[in-house]
GUNUVO-200664 format. One line per 5 residues: number of its first residue (from 1); their letters; for each residue y, z, x of N, C-alpha, C. Coordinates in Angstrom, 1 decimal. Layout:
NUM	A	Y:Z:X:Y:Z:X:Y:Z:X | ...
END
This chain:
1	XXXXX	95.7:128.5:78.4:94.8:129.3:79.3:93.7:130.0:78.5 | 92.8:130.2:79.1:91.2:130.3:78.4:91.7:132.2:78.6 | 91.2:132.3:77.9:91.2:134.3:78.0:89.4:134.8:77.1 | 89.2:135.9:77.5:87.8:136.2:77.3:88.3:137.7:76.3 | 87.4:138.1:75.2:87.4:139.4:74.5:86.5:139.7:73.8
6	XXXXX	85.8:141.1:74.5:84.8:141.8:73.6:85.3:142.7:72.7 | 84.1:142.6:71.5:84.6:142.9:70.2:83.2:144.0:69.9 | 83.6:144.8:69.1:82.5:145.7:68.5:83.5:145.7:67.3 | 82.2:145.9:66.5:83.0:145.9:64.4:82.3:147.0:64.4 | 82.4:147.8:63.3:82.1:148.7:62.8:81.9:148.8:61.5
11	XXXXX	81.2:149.6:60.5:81.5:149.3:58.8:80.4:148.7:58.7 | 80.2:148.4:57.6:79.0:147.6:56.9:79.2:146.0:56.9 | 78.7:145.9:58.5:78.8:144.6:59.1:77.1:143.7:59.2 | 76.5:144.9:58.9:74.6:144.0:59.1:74.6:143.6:57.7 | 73.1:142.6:57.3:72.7:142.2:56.1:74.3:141.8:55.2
16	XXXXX	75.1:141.3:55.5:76.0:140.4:54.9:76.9:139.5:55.4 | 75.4:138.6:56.4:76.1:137.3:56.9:77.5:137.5:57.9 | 77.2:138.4:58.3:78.5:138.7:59.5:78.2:137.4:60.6 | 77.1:137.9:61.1:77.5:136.9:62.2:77.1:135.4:62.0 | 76.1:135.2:61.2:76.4:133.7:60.8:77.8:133.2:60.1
21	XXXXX	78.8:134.0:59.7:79.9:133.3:59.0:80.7:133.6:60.5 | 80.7:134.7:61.5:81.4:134.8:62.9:80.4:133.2:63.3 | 80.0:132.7:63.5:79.4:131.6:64.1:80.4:130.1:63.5 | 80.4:130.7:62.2:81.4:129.3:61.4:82.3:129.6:62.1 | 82.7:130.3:61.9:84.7:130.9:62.3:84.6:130.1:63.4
26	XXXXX	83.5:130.7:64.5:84.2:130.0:65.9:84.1:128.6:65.8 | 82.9:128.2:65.7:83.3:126.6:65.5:84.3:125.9:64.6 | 85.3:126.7:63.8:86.2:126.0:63.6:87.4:126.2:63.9 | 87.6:127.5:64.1:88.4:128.1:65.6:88.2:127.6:66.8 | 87.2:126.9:67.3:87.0:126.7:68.8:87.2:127.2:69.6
31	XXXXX	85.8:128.4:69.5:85.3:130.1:70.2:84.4:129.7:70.3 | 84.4:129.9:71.9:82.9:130.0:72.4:82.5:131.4:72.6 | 81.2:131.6:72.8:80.6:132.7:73.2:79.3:133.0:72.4 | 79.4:134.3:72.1:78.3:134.5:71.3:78.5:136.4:70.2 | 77.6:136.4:69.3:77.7:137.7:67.9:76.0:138.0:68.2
36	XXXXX	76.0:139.4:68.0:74.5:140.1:67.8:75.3:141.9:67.1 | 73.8:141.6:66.3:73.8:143.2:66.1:73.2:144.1:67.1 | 73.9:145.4:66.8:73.7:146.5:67.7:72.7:147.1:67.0 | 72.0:148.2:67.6:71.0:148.9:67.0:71.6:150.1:66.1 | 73.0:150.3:66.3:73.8:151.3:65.7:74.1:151.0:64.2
41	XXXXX	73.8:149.7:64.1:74.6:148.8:62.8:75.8:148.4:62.6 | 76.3:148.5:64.2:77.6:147.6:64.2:77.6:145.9:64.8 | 78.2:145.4:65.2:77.9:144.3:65.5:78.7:144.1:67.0 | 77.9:143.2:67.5:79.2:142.8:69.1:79.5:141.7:69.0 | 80.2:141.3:69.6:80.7:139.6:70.5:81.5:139.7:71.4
46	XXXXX	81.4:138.6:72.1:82.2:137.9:73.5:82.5:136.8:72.7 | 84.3:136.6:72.8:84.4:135.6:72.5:85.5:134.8:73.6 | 85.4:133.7:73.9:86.3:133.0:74.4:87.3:131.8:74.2 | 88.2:131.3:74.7:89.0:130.6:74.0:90.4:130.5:74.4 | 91.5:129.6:73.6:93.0:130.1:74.1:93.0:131.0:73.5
51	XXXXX	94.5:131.6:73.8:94.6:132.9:72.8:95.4:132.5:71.5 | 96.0:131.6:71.3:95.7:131.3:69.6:94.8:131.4:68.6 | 93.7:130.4:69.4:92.5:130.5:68.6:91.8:132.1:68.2 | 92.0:132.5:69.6:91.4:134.2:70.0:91.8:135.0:68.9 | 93.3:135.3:69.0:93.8:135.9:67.9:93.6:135.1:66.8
56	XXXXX	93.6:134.2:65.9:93.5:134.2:64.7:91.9:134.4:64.0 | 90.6:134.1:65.6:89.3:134.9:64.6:89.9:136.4:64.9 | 90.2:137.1:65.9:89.8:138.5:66.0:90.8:139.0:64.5 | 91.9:138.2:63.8:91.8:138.4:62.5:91.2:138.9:61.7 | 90.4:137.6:61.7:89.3:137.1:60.5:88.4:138.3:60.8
61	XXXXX	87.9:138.3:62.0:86.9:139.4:62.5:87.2:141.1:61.9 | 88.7:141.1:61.4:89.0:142.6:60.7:88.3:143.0:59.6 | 88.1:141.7:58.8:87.6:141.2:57.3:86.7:141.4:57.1 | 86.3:140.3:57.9:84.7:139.6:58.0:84.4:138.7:56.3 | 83.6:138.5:56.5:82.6:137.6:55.2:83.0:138.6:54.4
66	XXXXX	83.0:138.0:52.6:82.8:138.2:51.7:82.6:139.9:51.4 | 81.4:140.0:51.5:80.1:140.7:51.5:80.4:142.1:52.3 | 81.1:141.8:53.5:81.5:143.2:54.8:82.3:144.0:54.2 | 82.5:145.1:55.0:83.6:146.5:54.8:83.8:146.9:56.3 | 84.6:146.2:56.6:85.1:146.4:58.4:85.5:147.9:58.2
71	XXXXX	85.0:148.9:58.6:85.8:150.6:58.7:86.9:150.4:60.2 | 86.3:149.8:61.3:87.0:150.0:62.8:86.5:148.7:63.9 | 87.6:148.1:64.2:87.2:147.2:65.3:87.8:147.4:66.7 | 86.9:147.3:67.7:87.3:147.8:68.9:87.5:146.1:70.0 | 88.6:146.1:70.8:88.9:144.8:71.2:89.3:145.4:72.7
76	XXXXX	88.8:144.3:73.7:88.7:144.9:74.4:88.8:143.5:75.8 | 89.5:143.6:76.4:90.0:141.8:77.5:88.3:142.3:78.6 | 88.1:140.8:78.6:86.4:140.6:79.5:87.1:139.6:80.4 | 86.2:139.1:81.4:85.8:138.4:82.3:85.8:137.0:81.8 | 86.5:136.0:82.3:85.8:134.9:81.5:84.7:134.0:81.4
81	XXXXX	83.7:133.5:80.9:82.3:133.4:81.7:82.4:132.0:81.0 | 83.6:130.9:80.5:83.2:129.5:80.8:81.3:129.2:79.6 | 82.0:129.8:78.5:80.6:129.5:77.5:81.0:128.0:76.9 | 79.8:127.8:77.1:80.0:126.1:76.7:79.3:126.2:75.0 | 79.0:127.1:74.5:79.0:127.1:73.0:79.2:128.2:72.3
86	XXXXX	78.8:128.5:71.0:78.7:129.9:70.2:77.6:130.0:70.1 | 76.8:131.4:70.1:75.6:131.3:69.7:75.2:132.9:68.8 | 74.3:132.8:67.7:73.7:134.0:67.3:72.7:135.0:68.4 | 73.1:135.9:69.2:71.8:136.4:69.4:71.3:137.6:69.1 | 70.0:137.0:69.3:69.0:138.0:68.1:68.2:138.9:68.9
END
């Protein structure tokens, strides 16, 4: 079963490839949806998917890339809106 979940990161998530490496993850997780920065300098997503897949990025999502310092992630069950890809938006 497909389940939907919005995400806000927190921490020093801009300028170190967060959401382009969130963009890998899903496509190899097979998460659709989409990652943008917030004006606050945290980051969002909607992601969708089973909940295997779900849970094992919102993991990855604790981490993040290399480069990140996750301080706080907020998780949160959405709507499911049937994304037929992942995408960065900017």
């Amino acid at each position: 079963m497909k389940i939907n979940k919005s995400v806000r990161v927190f921490g020093k998530v801009q300028g170190v490839y967060f959401r382009q490496s969130t963009l890998a993850k899903a496509l190899e997780f097979n998460v659709t949806g989409w990652v943008k920065n917030e004006p606050d300098g945290s980051v969002s997503a909607e992601l969708e998917g089973d909940e295997a897949h779900i849970s094992t990025m919102l993991e990855w999502m604790k981490k993040g890339p290399e480069r990140a310092s996750v301080d706080k992630i907020q998780i949160s069950e959405g709507k499911v809106r049937e994304y037929s890809d992942f995408r960065i938006i900017r």
